[in-house]
GUMIKE-885750 format. One record per residue: x, z, y of N, C-alpha, C in turn. Coordinates in steps of 0.001 Angstrom, whole numbers, padded with zeros to 6 digits, always signed. Example, Ala and Ser with C-alpha at 12.3 -4.5 7.8 and 13.67 -1.06 7.14 Angstrom:
! residues 2
+013190+007800-005690+012300+007800-004500+013200+007800-003300;+012850+007080-002250+013670+007140-001060+012900+007870+000030;
***
This chain:
! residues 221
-130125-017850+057119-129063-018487+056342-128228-017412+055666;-128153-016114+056525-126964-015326+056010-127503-014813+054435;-129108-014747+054842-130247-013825+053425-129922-014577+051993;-129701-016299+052701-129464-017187+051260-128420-017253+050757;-127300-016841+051844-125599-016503+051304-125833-015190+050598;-126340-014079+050939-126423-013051+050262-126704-013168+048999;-127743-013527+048487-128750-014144+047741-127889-014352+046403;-127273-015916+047115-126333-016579+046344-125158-015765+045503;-124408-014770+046700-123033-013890+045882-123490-012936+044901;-125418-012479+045302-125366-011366+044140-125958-012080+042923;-126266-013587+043173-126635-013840+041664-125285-014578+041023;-124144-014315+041625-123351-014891+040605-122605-013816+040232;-122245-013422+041095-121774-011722+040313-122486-010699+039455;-123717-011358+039257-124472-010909+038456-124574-011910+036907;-124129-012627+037378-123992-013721+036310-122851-013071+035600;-121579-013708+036255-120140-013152+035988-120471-011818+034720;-121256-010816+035608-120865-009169+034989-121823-009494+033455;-122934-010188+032889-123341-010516+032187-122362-011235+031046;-121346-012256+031468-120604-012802+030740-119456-011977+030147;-119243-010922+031188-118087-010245+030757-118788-009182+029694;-119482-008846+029551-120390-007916+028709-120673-008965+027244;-120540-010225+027405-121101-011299+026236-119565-010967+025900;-118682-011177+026127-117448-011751+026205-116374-010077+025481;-117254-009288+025801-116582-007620+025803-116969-007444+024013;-118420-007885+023802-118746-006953+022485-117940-007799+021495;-118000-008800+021461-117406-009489+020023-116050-008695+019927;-114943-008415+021295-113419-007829+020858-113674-006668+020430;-114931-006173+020678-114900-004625+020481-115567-004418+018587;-115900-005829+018672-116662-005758+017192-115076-006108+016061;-114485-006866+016706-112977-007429+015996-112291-005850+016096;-112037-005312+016742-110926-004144+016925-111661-003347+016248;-112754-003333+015415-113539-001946+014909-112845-002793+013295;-111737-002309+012291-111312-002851+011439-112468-002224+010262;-112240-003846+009092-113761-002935+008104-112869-002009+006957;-113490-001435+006284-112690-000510+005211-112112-001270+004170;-110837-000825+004054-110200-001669+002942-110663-000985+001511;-110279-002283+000603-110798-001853-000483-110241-001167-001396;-108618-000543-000806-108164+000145-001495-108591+001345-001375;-108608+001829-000231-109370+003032+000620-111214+003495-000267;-111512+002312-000587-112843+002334-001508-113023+003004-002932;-111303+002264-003745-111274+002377-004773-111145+003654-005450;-111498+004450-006645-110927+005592-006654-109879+005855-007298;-109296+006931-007409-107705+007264-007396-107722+007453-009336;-106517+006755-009306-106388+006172-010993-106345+008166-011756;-106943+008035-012925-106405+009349-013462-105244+009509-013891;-104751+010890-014058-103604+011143-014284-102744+011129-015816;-101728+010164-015885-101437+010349-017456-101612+011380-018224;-102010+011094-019166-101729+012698-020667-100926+012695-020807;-100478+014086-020509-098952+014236-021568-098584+014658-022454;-097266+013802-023051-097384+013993-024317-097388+014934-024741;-097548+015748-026657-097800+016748-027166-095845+017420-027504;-095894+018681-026816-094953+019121-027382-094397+019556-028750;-092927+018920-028532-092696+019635-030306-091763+020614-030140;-092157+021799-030997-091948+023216-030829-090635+022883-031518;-089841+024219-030984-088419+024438-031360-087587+023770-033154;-089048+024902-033642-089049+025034-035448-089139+023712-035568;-090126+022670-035094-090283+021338-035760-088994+020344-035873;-088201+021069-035167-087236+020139-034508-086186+020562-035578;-086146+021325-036259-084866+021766-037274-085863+021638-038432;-087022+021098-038524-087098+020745-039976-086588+019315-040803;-086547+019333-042286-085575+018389-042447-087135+017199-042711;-086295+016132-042772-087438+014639-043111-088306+015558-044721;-089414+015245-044466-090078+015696-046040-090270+014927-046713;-090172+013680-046998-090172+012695-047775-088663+012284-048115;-087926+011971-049783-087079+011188-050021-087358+010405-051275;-086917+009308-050827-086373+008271-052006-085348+007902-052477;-084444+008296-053341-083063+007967-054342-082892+007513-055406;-081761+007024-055881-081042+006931-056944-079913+007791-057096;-079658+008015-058657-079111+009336-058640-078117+009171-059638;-077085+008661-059367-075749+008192-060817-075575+009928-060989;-075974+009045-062686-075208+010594-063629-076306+011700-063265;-075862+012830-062925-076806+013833-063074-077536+014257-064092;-079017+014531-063488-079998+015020-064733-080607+013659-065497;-080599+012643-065501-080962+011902-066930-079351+011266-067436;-078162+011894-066949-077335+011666-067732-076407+010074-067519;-077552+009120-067203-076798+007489-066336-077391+007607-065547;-078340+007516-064941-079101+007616-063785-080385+007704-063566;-081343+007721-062275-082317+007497-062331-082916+007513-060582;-084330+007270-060726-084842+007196-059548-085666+007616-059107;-085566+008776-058049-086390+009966-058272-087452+009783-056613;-088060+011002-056672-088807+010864-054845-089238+012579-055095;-088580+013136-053947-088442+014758-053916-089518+014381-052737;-089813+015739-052471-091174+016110-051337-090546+017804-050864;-090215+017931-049901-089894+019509-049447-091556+020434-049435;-091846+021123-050495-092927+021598-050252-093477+022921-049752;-092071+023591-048964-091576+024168-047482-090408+023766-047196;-090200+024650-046031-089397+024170-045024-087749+023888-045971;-087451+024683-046765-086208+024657-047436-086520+024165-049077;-087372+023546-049581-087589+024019-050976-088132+022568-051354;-087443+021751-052054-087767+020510-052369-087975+020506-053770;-089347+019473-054224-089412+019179-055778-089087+017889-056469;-088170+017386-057036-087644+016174-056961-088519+015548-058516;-089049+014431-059265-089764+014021-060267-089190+012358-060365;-088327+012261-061585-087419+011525-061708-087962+010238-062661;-087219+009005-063096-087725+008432-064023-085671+007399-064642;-085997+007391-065689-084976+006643-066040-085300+005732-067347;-084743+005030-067795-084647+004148-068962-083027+003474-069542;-083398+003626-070769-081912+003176-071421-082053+002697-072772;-081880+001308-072871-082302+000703-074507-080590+000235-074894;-079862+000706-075876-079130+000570-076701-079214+000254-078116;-078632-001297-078529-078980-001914-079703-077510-002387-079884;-077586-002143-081608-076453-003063-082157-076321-003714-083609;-075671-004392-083860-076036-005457-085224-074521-005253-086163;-074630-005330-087336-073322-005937-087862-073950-006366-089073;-072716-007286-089460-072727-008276-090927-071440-008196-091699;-071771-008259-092742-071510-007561-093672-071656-008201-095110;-070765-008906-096517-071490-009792-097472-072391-009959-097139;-072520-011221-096027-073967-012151-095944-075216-011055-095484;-075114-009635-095263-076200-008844-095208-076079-008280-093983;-077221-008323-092927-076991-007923-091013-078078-006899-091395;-077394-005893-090312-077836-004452-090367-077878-004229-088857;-079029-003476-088286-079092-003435-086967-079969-001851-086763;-079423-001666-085516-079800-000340-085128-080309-000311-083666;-081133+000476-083196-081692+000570-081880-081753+001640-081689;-082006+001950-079826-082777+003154-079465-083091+002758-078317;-084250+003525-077693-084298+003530-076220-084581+004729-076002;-084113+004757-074777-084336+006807-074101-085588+006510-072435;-086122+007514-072846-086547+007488-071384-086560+009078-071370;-085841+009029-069856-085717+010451-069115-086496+010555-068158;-086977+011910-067866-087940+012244-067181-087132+013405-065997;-086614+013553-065115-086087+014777-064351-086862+015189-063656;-087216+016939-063348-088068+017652-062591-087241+018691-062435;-086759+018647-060943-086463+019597-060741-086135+020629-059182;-085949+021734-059065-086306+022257-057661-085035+022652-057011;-085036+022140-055396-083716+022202-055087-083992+023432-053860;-082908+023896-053946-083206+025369-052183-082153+024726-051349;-082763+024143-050171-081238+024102-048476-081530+024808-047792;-081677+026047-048051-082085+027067-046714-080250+026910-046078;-079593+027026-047231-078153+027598-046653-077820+026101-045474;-078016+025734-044365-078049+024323-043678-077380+025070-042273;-076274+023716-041876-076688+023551-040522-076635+022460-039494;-077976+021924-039440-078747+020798-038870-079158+020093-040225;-078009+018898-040149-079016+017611-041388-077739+018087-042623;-076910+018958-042336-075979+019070-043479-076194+020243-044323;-076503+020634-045633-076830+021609-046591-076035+022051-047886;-075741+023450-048507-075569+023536-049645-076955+023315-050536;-077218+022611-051247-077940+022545-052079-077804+023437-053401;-078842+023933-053920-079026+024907-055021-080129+024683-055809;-079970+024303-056923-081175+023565-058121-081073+023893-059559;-082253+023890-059780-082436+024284-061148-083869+023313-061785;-084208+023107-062982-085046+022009-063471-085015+022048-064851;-085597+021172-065249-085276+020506-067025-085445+018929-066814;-085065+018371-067790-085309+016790-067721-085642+016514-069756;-086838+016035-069167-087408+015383-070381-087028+014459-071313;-086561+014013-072279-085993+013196-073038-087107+012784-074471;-086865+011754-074081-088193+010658-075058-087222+010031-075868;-087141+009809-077207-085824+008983-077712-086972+008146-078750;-086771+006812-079076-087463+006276-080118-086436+005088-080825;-085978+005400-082051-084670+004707-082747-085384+004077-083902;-084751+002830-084514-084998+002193-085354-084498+001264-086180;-084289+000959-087184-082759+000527-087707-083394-000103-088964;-082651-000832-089273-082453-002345-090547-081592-002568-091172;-081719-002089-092381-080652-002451-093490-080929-002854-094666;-080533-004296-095205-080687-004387-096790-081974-004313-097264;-082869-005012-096345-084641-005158-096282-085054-004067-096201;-084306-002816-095761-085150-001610-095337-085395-001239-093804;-086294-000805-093613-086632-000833-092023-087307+000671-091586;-086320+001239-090844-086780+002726-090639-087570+003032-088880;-088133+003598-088365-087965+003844-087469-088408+005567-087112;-087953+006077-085961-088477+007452-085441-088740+007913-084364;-089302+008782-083839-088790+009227-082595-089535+010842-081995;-088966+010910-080878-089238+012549-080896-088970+012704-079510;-089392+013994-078866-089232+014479-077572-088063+015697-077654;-086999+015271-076321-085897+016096-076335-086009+016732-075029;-086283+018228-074799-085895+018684-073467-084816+019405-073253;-083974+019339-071599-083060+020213-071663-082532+020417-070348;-082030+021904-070034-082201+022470-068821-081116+021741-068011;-081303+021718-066319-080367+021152-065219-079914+022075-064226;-078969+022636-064405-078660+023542-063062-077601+023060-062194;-077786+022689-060767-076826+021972-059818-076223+022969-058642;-075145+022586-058422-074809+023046-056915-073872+022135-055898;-074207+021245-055091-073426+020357-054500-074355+020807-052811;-073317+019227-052051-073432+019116-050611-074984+018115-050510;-075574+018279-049526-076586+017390-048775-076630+016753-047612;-076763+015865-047491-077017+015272-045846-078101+014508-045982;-079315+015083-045228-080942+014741-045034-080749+014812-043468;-081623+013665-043120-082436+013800-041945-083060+014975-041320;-082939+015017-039831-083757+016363-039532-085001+015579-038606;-086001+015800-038371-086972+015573-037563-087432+013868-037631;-086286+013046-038329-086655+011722-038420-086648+010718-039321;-086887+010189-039585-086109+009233-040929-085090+008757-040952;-084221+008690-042152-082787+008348-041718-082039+008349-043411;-081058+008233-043428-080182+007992-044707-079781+009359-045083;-079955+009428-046697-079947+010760-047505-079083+010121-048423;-078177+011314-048842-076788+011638-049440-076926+012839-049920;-076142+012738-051584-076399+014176-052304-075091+013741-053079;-073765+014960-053522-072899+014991-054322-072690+016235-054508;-072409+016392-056153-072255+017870-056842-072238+017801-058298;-071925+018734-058608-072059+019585-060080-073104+019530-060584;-073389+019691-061940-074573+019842-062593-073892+020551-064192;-075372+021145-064616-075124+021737-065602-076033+021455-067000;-075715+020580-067913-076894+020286-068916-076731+020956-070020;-078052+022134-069817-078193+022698-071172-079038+022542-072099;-078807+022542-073438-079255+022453-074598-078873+022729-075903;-079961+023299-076881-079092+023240-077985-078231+021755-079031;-076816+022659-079148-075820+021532-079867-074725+020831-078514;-075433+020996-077421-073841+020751-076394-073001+021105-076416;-072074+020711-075968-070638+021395-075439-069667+019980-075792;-068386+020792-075138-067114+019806-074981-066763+019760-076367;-066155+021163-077172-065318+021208-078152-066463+021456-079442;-066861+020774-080657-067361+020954-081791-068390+021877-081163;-069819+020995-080942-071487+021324-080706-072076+021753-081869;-072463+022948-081973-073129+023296-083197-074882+023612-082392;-075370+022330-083593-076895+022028-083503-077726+023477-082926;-077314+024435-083508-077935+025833-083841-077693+026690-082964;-076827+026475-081893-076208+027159-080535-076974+026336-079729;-077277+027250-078113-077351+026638-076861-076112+026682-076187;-075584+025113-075613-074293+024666-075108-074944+024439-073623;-073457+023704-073487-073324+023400-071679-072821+022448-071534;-072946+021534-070483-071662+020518-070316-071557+020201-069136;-070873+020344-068069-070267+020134-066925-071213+018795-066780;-071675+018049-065890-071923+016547-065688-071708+016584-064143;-071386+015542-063206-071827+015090-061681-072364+014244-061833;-072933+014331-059973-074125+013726-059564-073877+013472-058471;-074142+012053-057965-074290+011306-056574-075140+010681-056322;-076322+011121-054604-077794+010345-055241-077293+009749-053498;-078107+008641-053237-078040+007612-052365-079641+007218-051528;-079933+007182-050784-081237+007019-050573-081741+007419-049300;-083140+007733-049003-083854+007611-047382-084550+008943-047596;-084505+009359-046452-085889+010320-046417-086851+010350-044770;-087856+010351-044898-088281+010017-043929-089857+011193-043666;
***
């Protein structure tokens, strides 16, 4: 009897130690954690950075402008677009227009007169003398003059016309943009020469002068 009690305790403790072994691997399979998928992923690249801007770039002025320019070199105005083609040295290429007409009557008989002008300004300005976006400006140029007149009187009908050039020398203030786009400002002196100018009695046959100013308004970018 005792052989079948024996018997009996080692087949259940043999059982038991079997279950605990069934019972052991699954926690040991749970506690083994799987790889996360961040751990998988690979590591993002590193931003580019941006391109430096050197000292010099940073004190250059905007190279592009667009203005209007009361008075000055075509005399009423005009509307020009300069380009700095170095760092201090701008070329400005202008355009203007001006049609002036007039009539009178007279015994029953109308008499009429015309003109139109077109001005052309070219001319080169120096801002080395600067500091930051504020400049003395220093210029010199010519501006082109196109005149075509034509007139009616007493069934006669005339017309003409001809090319007038004549020199621009300036010296005023600037305020341009430096490094960005932004609002451009120009006021100063100017100097229009040609023959037959001047203030007091212009003789055709002399080269004169005449004081004029200039205020230009506009962007440069």
């Amino acid at each position: 009897m005792s052989n079948v009690s024996s018997r009996c305790v080692v087949a259940v403790l043999s059982a038991l130690g079997l279950a605990s072994v069934a019972w052991a691997a699954p926690s040991e399979a749970q506690d083994d954690p799987a790889p996360s998928a961040s751990a998988a992923a690979p590591a993002p690249a590193p931003p580019t950075p941006a391109p430096k801007i050197s000292d010099d770039d940073k004190d250059k002025l905007a190279p592009n402008s667009i203005f209007v320019e009361g008075l000055g070199a075509a005399i009423g105005y005009s509307i020009n677009y300069e380009r700095m083609v170095i760092d201090d040295l701008g070329v400005r290429v202008g355009l203007s227009f001006l049609s002036i007409g007039a009539s009178t009557n007279a015994g029953g008989s109308t008499s009429t007169a015309g003109a139109k002008y077109v001005f052309v300004p070219v001319t080169v300005s120096y801002v080395g003398v600067r500091s930051g976006s504020s400049a003395l400006e220093l210029g010199a140029g010519v501006t082109v003059l196109y005149v075509s007149a034509s007139s009616s009187a007493a069934g006669v009908a005339t017309s003409g016309a001809g090319i007038v050039p004549y020199g621009v020398f300036l010296v005023g203030y600037r305020l341009q943009p430096v490094h960005h786009a932004g609002f451009m400002f120009r006021i100063g002196m100017s100097a229009l020469v040609a023959p037959g100018l001047g203030l007091d009695n212009p003789n055709p046959s002399k080269l004169g002068a005449i004081p004029w100013p200039y205020i230009s308004m506009g962007a440069s970018f």
